[in-house]
N, C-alpha and C positions, 0 to 999 in steps of 0.2 A: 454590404460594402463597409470596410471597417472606415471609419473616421482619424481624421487624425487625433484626434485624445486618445482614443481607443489604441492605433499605433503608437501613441507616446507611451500608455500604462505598460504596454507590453513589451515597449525595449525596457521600459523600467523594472520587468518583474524578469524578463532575461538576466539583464545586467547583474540581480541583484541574485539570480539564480545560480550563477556560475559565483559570483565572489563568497556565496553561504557555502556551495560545494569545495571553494579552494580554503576560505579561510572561517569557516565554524561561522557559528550564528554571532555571537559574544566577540570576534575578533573584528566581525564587520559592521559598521556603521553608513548610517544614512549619508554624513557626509562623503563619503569612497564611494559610496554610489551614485552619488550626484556626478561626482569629479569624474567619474567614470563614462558616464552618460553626457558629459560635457555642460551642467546644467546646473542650477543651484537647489539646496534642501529644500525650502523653501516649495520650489516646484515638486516636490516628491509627495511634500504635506497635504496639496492637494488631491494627491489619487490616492495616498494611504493615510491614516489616521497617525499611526505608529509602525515602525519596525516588526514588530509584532503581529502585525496586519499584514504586511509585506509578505514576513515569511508565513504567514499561512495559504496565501495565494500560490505562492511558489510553489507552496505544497502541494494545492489542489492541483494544480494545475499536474504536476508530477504524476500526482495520484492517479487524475483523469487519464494518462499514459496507459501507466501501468495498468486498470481496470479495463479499459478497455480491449489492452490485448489480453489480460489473463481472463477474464468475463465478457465476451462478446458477447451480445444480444442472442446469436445464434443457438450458447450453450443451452437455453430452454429445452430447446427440441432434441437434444442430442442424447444419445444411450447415454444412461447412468455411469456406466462403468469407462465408458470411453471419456465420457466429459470430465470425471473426477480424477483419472490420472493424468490426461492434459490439463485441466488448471492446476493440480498437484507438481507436476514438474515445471511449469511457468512458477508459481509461486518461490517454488524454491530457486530457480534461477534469477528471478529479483530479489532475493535475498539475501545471493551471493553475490549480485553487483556490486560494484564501487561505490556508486550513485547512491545506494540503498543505504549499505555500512554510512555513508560517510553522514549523509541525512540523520539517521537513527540514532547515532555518536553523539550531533549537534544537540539533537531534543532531548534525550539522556541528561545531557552534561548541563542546561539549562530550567528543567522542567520543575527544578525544586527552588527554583528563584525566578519565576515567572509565569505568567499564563501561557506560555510555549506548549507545552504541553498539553493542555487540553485544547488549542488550538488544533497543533499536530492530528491529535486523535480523532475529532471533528472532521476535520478535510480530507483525514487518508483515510486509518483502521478502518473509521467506522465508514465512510462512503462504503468500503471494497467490500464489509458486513454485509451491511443493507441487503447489497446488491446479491451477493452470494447468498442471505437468508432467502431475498425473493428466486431466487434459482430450486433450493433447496424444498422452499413451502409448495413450488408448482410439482415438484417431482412426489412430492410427500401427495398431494391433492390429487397426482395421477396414479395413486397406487406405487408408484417404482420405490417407493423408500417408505420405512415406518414412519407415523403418525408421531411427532411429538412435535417440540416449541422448536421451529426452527433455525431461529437465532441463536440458541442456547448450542445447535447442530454446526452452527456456521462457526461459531467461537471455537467447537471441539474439533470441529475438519480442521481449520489453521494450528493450532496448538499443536496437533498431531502430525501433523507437515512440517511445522519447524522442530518439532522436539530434538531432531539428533542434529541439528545443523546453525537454528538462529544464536544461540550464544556462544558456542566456538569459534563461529565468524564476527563478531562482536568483537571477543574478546582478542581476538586477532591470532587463534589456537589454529583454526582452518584458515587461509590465504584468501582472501574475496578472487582473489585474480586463476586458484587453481582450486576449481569450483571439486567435491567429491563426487562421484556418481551417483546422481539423485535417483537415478531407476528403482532400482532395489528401497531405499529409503524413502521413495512415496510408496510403492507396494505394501511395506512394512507399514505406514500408515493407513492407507485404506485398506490395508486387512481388519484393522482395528475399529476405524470409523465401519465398517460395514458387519462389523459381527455387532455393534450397536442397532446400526438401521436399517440393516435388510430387512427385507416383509420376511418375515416368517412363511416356511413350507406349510401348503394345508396337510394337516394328520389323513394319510391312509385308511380303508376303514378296510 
């Protein structure tokens, strides 16, 4: 049963979730959020340390979203091939979000004048890593995929999925809002991630 602290922290990381999304990390401050929340800074101090805190909760909390529909618990058990073009085409379609762009922009535009950035990376990239390494080390340990370090496997799957698509939407070249057809553009990818990790065929004799 949540408490009410527990409901105060969480209108406070709503509130301050929607004014990051409307107006950039740098545009918003602690006092808008208060005022927003109807409450003073003072009361914000006690459930986050700094702003900087703040937005990495926001983060996680985003992150834990998105992971859990692109990474469901399920994927362990699922054909190789089937599972790597469904999280392939979820991935890409969170990367053509709004939500995603507008977040990514925020951290971007921050991260060389603050610990923003390795906060960001902490709560999201690396959670959604992790999680994808342990997916990848179970397939690798049942045979379905070659043996190597599978983090290093989890960095090259994502790298490979955004290549034709995470910096055109970035840079606002691709429309976040009129997404391309990821079909073909995860194909292209896992064609490449899998001439890496397939098992190899045994030799004929």
């Amino acid at each position: 049963m949540r408490t009410k602290n527990d409901t105060r922290r969480q209108a406070i990381i709503e509130t301050a979730s929607r004014l990051f999304l409307e107006n950039g990390f740098e545009r918003t401050s602690m006092s808008e959020i208060a005022n927003q929340l109807g409450g003073s800074k003072g009361t914000l101090y006690n459930y986050f340390h700094c702003k900087e805190d703040l937005f990495g909760e926001v983060i996680a909390q985003l992150a834990d979203v998105y992971m859990n529909d692109i990474l469901p618990p399920s994927m362990d058990s699922e054909n190789v091939a089937q599972g790597l073009r469904t999280l392939g085409e979820k991935i890409l379609k969170a990367i053509c979000s709004k939500e995603f762009v507008t977040v990514n922009r925020n951290v971007f535009a921050e991260a060389g004048m603050s610990n923003i950035g390795r906060v960001f990376y902490e709560r999201a990239p690396l959670k959604v890593l992790n999680r994808l390494t342990a997916v990848l080390d179970l397939w690798m340990t049942g045979g379905k995929l070659r043996r190597s370090n599978p983090f290093v496997a989890a960095q090259q799957l994502i790298s490979l999925l955004e290549a034709e698509v995470r910096l055109p939407v970035m840079l606002g070249v691709l429309d976040a809002s009129d997404p391309p057809d990821i079909e073909p553009i995860v194909a292209r990818a896992l064609d490449a991630f899998m001439r890496i990790y397939a098992v190899p065929e045994p030799l004929s004799i």
